[in-house]
N, C-alpha and C positions, 0 to 999 in steps of 0.2 A: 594498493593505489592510494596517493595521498592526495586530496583535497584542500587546497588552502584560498577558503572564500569564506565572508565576511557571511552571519548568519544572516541580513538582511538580502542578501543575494541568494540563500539556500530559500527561504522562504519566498522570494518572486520567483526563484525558478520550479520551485514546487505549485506555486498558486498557479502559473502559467502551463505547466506541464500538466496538470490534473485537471486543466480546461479546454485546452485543446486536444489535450493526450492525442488520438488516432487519425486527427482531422476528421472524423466524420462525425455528421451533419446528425441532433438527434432531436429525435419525437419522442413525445411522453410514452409510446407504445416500445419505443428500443431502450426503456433502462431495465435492467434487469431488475429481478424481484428477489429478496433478502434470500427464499428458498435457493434458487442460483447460484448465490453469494455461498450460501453453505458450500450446494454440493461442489464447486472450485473450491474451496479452502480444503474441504476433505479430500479432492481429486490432489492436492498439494500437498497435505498432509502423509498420504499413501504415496505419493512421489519422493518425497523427502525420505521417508523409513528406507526403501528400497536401495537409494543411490543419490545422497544430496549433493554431490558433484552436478551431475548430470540433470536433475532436476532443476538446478538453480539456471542451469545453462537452457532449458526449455521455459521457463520463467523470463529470461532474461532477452527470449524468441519474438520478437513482436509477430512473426507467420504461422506462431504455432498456439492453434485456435483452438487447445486443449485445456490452455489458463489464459487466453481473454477470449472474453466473450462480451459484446459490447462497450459499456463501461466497468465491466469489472476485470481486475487483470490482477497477479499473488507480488504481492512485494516481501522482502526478507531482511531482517538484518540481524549481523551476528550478534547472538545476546552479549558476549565478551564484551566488544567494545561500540555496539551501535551505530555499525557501519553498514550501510545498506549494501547486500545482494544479489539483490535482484530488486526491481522498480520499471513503470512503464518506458519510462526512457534511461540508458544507460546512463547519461549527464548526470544522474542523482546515484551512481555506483561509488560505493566509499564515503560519500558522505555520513555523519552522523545523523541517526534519527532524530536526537536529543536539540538540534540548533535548528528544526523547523520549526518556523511559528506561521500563522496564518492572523490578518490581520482583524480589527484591530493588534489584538496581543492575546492569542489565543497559543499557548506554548506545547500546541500537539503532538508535535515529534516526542517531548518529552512525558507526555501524558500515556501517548503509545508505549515507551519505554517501558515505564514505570508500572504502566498495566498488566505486562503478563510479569514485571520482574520477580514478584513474589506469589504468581501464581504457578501451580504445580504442572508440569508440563504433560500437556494435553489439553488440559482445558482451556475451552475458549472463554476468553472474556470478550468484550465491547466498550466500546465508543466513540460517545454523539460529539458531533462540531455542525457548525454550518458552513454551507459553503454552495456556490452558484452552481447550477447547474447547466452545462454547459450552451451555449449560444444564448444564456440570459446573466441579467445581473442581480436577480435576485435569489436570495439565499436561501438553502432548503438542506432540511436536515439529512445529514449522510452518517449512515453506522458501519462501524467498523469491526470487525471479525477476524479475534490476532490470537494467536495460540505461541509454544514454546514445540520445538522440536529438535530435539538433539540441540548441535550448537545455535541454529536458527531460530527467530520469531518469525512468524511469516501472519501476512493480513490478505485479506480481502475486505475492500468499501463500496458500499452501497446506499444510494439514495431511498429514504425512506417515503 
């Protein structure tokens, strides 16, 4: 699938999509807790070894309540060329990791990249940005939980 939008459009559809993501309404008591955030990237991780076909298409499931949970949901993109996989809304399938930016000029898609690209696959790294949390406008730190798997990267983020 080939995407052709200007990276200032990847980035509003990402800042939009990651605020609204589910529509639903959240309380400080529904975000998940970083533990969560693990055990979904490993429920992903153990997804992916088995059958990454299939895995990427239960990822890709907004009803399959096995990889979202709340606000956390597994997003992927193929290490090769940094095209997203899997993501909370399909609208962000095919696009490159590398042309999101969150504003001011925070260039995270490509910080995500570049994160696991030289680490050894399996191991998770992280990382911090800020970013609202949802139904407010003020900024609150989210970590991020991105590993290498076979040809995928795949993440989970969570508010800290």
């Amino acid at each position: 699938m080939r995407v052709n939008r200007s990276s200032k459009s990847f980035a509003s559809a990402f800042a939009v999509l990651a605020l609204v993501g589910s529509g639903v309404s959240f309380g400080a008591e529904q975000f998940a807790t970083p533990e969560q955030a693990r055990a979904l990237l490993d429920r992903a991780i153990a997804a992916l070894k088995v059958n990454e076909a299939a895995a990427l298409k239960q990822f890709n499931n907004e009803k399959d309540k096995q990889f979202r949970d709340r606000d956390l949901y597994v997003y992927c993109f193929n290490f090769a060329d940094g095209k997203f996989m899997a993501f909370q809304s399909n609208m962000m399938l095919g696009v490159d990791i590398r042309e999101l930016r969150l504003p001011p000029d925070d260039p995270i898609g490509k910080r995500a990249y570049d994160a696991v690209h030289d680490t050894p696959e399996g191991n998770v790294v992280t990382i911090e940005y800020s970013f609202p949390k949802p139904g407010t406008k003020i900024s609150a730190t989210k970590q991020t939980l991105e590993v290498r798997v076979g040809d995928q990267a795949c993440g989970v983020t969570f508010f800290k």
